[in-house]
N, C-alpha and C positions, 0 to 999 in steps of 0.2 A: 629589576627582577625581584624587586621584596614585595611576596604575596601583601595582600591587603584583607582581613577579617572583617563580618561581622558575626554581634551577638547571637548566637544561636547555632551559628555555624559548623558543621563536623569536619573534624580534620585527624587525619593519620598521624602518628608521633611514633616515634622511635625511640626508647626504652636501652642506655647500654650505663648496666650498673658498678662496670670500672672508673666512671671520668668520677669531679668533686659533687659533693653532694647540690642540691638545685641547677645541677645541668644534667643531668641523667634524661630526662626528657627533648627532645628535640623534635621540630617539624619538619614530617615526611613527606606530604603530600593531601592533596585536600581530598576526602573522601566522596566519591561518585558512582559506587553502586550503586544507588538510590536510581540515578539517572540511567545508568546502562541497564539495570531490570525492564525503565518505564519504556525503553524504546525499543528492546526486546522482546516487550509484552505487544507494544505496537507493530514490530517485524510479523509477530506470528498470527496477531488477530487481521492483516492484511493479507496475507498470503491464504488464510483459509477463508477469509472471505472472498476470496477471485476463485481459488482452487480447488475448496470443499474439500471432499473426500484424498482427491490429490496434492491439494496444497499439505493439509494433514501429511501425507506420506511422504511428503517432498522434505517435510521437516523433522519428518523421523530418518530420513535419509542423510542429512546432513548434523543430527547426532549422532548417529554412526559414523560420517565422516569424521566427525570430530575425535570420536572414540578411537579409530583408526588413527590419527594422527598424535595422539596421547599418549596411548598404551602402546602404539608396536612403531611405530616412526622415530619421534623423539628418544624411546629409550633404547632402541636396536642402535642408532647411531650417536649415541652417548655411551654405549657397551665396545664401541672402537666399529661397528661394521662398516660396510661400506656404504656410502650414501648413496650411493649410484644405484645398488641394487636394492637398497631397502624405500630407494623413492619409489621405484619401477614397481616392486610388489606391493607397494602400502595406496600408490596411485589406482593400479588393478583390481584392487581390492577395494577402495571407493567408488571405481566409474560402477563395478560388479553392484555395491549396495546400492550408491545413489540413483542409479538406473534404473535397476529391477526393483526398487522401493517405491520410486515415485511411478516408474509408466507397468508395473507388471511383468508375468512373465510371458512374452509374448515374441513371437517372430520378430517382428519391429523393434523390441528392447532389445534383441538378441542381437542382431544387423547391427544394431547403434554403440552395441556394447565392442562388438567385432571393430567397427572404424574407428573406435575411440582406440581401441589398444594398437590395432595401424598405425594408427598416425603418433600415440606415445613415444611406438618403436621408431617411426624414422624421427623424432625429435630428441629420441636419445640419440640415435648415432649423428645426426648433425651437430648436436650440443657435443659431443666426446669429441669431434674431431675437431670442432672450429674455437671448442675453447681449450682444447691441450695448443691450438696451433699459436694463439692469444697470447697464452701462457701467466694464465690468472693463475694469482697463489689464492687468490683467497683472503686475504686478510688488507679487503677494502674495507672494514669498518672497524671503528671499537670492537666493537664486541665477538668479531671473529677472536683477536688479542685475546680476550679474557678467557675465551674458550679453550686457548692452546692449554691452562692450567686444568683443564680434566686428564690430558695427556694419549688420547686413543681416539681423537676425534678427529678426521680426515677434514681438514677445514679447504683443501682446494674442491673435493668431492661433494660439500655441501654447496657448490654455486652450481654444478650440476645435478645435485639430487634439486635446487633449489627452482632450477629452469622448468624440468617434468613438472613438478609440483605445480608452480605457477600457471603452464599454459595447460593443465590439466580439464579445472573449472569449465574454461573455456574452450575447450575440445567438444568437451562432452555435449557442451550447447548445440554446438552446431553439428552432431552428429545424431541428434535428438533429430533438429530440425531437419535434415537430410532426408531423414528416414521415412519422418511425419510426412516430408514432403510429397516422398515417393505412393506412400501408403494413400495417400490423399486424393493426388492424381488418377493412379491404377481405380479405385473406389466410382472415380467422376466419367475414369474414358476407359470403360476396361478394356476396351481393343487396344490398348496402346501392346507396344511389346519393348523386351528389356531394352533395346536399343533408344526407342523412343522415354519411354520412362526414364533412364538413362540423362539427355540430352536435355531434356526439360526441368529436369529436377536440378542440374546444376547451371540453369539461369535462376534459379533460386539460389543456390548457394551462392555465383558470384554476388548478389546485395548481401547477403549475409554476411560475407566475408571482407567486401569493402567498410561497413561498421563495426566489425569485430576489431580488425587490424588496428583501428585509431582508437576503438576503446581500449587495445593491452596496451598502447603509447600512451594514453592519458594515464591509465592508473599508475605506471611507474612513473609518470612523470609528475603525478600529485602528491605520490611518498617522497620524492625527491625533489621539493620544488625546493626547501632552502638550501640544498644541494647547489641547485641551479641558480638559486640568485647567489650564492658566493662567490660562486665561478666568473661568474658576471661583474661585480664589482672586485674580483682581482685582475680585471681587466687582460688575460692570456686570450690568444687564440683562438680559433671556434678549435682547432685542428691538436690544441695541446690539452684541450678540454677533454677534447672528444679518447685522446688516449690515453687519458687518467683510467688509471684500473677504477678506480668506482664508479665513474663513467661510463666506459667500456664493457664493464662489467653488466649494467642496465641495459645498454644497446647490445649486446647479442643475447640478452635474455629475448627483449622484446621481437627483435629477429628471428632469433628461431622458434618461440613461441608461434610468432605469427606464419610460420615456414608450416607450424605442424597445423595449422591451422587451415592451409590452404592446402594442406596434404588430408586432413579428414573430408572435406569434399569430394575429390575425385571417388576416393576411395568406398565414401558409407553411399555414396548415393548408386556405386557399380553394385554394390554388393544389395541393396536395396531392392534396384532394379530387376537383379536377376532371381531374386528371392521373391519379390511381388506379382512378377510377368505370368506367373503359371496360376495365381492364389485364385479361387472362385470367388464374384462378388459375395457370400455369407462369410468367408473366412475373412476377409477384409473386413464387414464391417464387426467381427468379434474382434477388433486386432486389442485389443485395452483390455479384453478382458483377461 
């Protein structure tokens, strides 16, 4: 594990002016802002080149996300509040920007904003019920431990403020695409009516939602893959694995994640439906603006 230098190289050091003199320096870490700006820079000039005007706003949308998460997230629930409620507002408060930022204010963004917050709500009270039933503490990792020393930080509350948070992103996608759907349809057959529009838009969402499902399985399972080969080479049980709280812990994220996931379907594509079935084809095609 002994890094290896060359000439030229920038590296972080750590500076503590109690130890003897010629060890006051020590290395911390090899320095990669350099790298995180250049693919950064890369992130953004591909997005607005597929997106243009909207890719632009899609990423003014997710700086305000970010802002959101900085400023009223992290320090409401480092102030003792509760994580539960300050995920639910700080999540509401992201789908609100990153929606109306990237698609407008528009009936459609509106619809999409309404099943996102649906489906939050039934993913909180399945997440409150099935992991008080669980009976996670909370302190599956390091660094929950280190946090206990702030002294007012609900550290079982953040695996539930942690679950909203998580299947949020991915709510919102597919309540986008729901909507688009419905919007799309109504535009091509405007005879259809909310029943039909209805009906058809969610043989759209089932594909949607068969690749969604195994994408929130892959990405916890690619944060936790040396997780998983540990487990593996301590040679336990699939069944003692599985009921390891930090295990446990990722599998009802992913579950109910995926629960509110197939709950934003039924829901943004009803309310879509009912909201489209009456629109004239000119209001339909202003829907973006």
């Amino acid at each position: 594990t002994t890094p290896e230098f060359s000439a030229g190289e920038r590296v972080v050091m750590e500076y503590d002016p109690d130890v003897a003199e010629g060890f006051q320096y020590r290395f911390a870490d090899r320095q990669r802002r350099g790298v995180l700006l250049w693919v950064t820079l890369l992130f953004v000039v591909v997005v607005v080149a597929l997106g243009r005007w909207r890719g632009l706003a899609a990423l003014v949308g997710l700086a305000a996300s970010v802002v959101v998460l900085l400023q009223f997230i992290v320090p409401a629930i480092i102030d003792g509040r509760s994580p539960l409620m300050v995920a639910m507002v700080g999540a509401s408060a992201i789908a609100f920007v990153a929606l109306y930022g990237a698609h407008g204010f528009t009936r459609m963004t509106t619809v999409a904003l309404l099943g996102t917050l649906s489906a939050l709500a039934i993913t909180l009270l399945l997440s409150w019920i099935a992991l008080g039933a669980a009976q996670l503490s909370g302190f599956a990792s390091e660094e929950a431990f280190i946090l206990t020393l702030a002294g007012r930080i609900d550290i079982g509350g953040l695996v539930l403020a942690g679950v909203v948070l998580g299947s949020m992103g991915a709510i919102d996608d597919v309540t986008v695409t729901q909507a688009s759907a419905v919007w799309e349809l109504k535009a091509a057959a405007p005879h259809l009516g909310a029943r039909q529009l209805f009906v058809r838009s969610l043989r759209v969402g089932r594909d949607h939602i068969a690749s969604m499902v195994n994408t929130l399985l892959l990405a916890y399972a690619g944060a936790a893959m040396p997780l998983l080969l540990f487990f593996v080479l301590s040679s336990q049980s699939l069944g003692a694995v599985l009921n390891s709280e930090i295990v446990a812990t990722e599998v009802l994220r992913t579950l109910l994640g995926s629960i509110g996931l197939v709950a934003a379907v039924p829901a943004t594509s009803w309310l879509a439906a009912v909201t489209a079935a009456d629109l004239r084809p000119e209001d339909l095609g202003r829907r973006r603006r």
